[in-house]
N, C-alpha and C positions, 0 to 999 in steps of 0.2 A: 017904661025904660028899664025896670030892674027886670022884669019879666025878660026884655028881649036881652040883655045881659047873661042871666040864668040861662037860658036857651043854648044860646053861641057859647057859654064855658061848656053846659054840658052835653054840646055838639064838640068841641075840642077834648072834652076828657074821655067821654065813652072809647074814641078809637084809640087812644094809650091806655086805655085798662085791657080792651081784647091784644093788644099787640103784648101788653105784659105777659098777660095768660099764654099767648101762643110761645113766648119763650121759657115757659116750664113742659120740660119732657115729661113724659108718664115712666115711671119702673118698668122696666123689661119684669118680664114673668120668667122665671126661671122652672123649669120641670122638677116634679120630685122622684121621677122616674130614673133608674140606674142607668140603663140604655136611653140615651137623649144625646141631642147635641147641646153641648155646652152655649151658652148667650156672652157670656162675658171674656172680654178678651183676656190676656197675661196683663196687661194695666190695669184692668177694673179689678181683677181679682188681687192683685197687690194695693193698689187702693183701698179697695176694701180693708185688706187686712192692715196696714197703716192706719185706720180709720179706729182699729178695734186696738192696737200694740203702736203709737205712735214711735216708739224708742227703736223701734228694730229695725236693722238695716235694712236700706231700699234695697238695693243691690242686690239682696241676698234673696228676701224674697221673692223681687221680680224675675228672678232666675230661678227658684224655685215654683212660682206660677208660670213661667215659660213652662217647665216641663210637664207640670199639672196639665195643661191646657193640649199639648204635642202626645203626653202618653195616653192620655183620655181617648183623643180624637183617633189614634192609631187602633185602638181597641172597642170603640165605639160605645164608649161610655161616657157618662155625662162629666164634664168636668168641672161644673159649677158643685154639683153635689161632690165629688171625690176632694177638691181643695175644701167646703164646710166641714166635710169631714174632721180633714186635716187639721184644720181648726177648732173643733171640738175634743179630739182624742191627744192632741198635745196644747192644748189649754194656749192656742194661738202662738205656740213655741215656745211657750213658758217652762212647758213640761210640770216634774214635781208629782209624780208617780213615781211606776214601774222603768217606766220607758228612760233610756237618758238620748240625748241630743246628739253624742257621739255615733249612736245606733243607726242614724238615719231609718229608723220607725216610724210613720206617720200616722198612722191608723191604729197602734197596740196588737199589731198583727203578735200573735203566741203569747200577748203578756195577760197571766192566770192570775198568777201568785209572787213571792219571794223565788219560789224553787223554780217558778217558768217566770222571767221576767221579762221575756218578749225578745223577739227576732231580731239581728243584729246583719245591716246591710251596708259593703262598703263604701259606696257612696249615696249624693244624695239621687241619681239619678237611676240607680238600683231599685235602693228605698221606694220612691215615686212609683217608678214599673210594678214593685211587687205590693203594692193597694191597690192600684188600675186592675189588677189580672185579679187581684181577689175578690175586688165588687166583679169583677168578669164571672168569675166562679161561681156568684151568690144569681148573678143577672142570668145567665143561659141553664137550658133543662136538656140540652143536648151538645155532645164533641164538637165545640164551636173553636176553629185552628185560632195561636194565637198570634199575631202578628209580629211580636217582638218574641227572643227565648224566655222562656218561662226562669222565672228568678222568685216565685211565691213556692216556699216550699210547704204552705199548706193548700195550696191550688186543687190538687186531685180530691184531698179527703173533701173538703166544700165542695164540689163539681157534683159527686154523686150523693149527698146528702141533704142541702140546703138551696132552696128557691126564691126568690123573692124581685120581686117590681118596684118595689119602690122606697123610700127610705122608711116606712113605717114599719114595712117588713122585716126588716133590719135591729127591730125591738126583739129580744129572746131569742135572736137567731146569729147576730154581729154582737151584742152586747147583751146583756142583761139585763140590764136594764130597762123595765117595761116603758119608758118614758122617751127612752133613743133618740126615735122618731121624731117626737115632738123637738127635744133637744137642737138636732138638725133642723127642722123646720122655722124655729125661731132662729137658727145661723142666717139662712135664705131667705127668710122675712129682709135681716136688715142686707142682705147683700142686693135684695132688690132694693130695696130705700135707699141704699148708696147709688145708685145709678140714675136716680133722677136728676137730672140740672135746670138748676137756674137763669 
């Protein structure tokens, strides 16, 4: 009797543990490649970053990842990698550098030192364009038109100097930093781990 008991529960539980299993999604893979199509829509990538700055306003971000996602795509650059970015080089909007918040700076684009403290963009939808066109600058090896007017006013000088594929590349050539890359990489770790559900 308990045998045929045991049996029939666990003829009843096996098919709610696969039905559990079935409703965990796997992490979308994100590229680490500069030219890619973006995975994550203007939600997931405000999500995300809410995940990482719970205090900051929704609004503001998701308006600033609408145009993450819209300048990327127009330019054919990844925009999962240009919003980690974002998220790396202003310390998730915290700032507390060079850089100030009024700048609409995303990337540290020109910030050296005190005497260069970095490029100063009227809005935020300026700002956004001119980091798109500048991993634009670092992604292509040849006079690639760009689809929006050019608003990077270091565009040219990176165009004929500097190459790179991927965000590793990006180590001693975007930053200094020999560790960049990795930097980045662990942004996109969790930005894929935010995209699993339950």
């Amino acid at each position: 009797m308990k045998n045929k008991i045991s049996i029939i529960f666990a003829a009843l539980l096996l098919p709610l543990l696969f039905s559990c299993q079935s409703l965990r999604h796997p992490a979308k893979k994100l590229s680490r490649n500069l030219i890619a199509q973006g995975q994550l829509s203007p939600e997931e990538l405000s999500r995300f970053f809410l995940s990482q700055n719970p205090a900051f306003d929704q609004d503001y971000i998701y308006m600033l990842a609408c145009l993450y996602y819209d300048e990327a795509l127009c330019e054919n650059i990844n925009s999962d990698l240009a919003f980690a970015q974002m998220c790396l080089e202003t310390g998730y909007l915290n700032y507390g550098n060079l850089v100030q918040p009024e700048w609409h700076n995303y990337c540290g684009l020109g910030a050296i030192d005190k005497e260069h403290p970095g490029e100063i963009f009227e809005s935020e939808e300026v700002g956004v364009r001119a980091h798109i066109q500048h991993l634009q600058a670092y992604a292509t090896k040849e006079e690639v038109p760009l689809v929006k007017e050019l608003v990077d006013p270091r565009y040219n000088w990176v165009h004929k100097t500097k190459f790179v594929e991927d965000i590793f590349g990006l180590a001693g050539s975007w930053a200094a930093d020999p560790a960049y890359g990795q930097k980045l990489d662990s942004i996109l770790v969790k930005m894929e781990e935010s995209t699993i559900r339950r």
